[in-house]
C-alpha positions as CSV (number, residue, x, y, z in Angstrom):
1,X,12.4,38.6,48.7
2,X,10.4,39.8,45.7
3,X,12.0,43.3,44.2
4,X,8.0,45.0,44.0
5,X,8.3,44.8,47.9
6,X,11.7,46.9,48.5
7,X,12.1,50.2,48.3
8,X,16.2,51.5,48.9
9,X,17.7,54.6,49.0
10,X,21.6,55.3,48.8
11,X,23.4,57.8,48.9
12,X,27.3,58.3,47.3
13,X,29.6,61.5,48.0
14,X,32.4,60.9,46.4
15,X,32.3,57.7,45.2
16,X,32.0,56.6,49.1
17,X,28.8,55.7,50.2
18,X,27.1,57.2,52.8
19,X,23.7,56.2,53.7
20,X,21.8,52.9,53.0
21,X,18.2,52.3,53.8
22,X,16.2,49.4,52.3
23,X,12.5,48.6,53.8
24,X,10.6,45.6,52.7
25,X,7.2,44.5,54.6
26,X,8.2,46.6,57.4
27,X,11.6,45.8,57.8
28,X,14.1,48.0,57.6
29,X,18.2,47.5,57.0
30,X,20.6,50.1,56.7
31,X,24.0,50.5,55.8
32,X,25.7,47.2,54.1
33,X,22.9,45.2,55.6
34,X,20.5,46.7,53.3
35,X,23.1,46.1,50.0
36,X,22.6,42.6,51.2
37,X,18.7,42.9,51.0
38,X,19.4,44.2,47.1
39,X,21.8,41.2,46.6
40,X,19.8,38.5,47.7
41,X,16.4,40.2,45.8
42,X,15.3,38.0,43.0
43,X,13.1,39.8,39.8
44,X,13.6,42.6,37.8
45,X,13.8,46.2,39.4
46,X,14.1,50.0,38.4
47,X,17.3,52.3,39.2
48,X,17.0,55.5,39.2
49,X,20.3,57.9,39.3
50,X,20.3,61.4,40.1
51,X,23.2,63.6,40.8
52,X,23.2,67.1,42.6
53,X,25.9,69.5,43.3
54,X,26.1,71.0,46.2
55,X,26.2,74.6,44.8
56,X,22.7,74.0,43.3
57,X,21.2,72.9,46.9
58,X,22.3,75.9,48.6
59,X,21.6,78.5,45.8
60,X,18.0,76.6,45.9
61,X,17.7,77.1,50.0
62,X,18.3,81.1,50.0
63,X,16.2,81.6,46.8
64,X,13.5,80.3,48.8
65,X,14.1,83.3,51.4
C-alpha cells in the first residue's frame, strides 16, 4: 500500500489509545487493524501531533453560546 493513499486518524487519552481509523481506496480499518495498514505502508509519510486539553474544549463550546 502506497502512503499518498492512506489517510489515519488516532486518537490517545492518556497514553491509551482510543480510536483508530485508516481509509485507503475505500477501505476502511479501525482499531489495531488499521495500525497494521500504517505498518505494512511502504514510502515516506507526514505526522502531524496535536494535543488538546479538555478544559480548552469546553471553555471553547459555551463561548460559542
Amino acid at each position: 500500500m502506497n502512503l499518498d493513499k492512506l489517510n489515519c486518524s488516532i486518537v490517545v487519552q492518556n497514553k491509551e489509545m482510543k480510536k483508530a481509523v485508516c481509509r485507503s481506496n475505500g477501505n476502511v480499518k479501525m482499531g489495531f487493524e488499521a495500525l497494521s495498514m500504517i505498518i505494512s505502508a511502504k514510502g515516506q509519510g507526514k505526522i502531524g501531533v496535536y494535543t488538546i486539553k479538555i478544559e480548552d474544549i469546553i471553555d471553547t463550546l459555551y463561548a460559542l453560546d
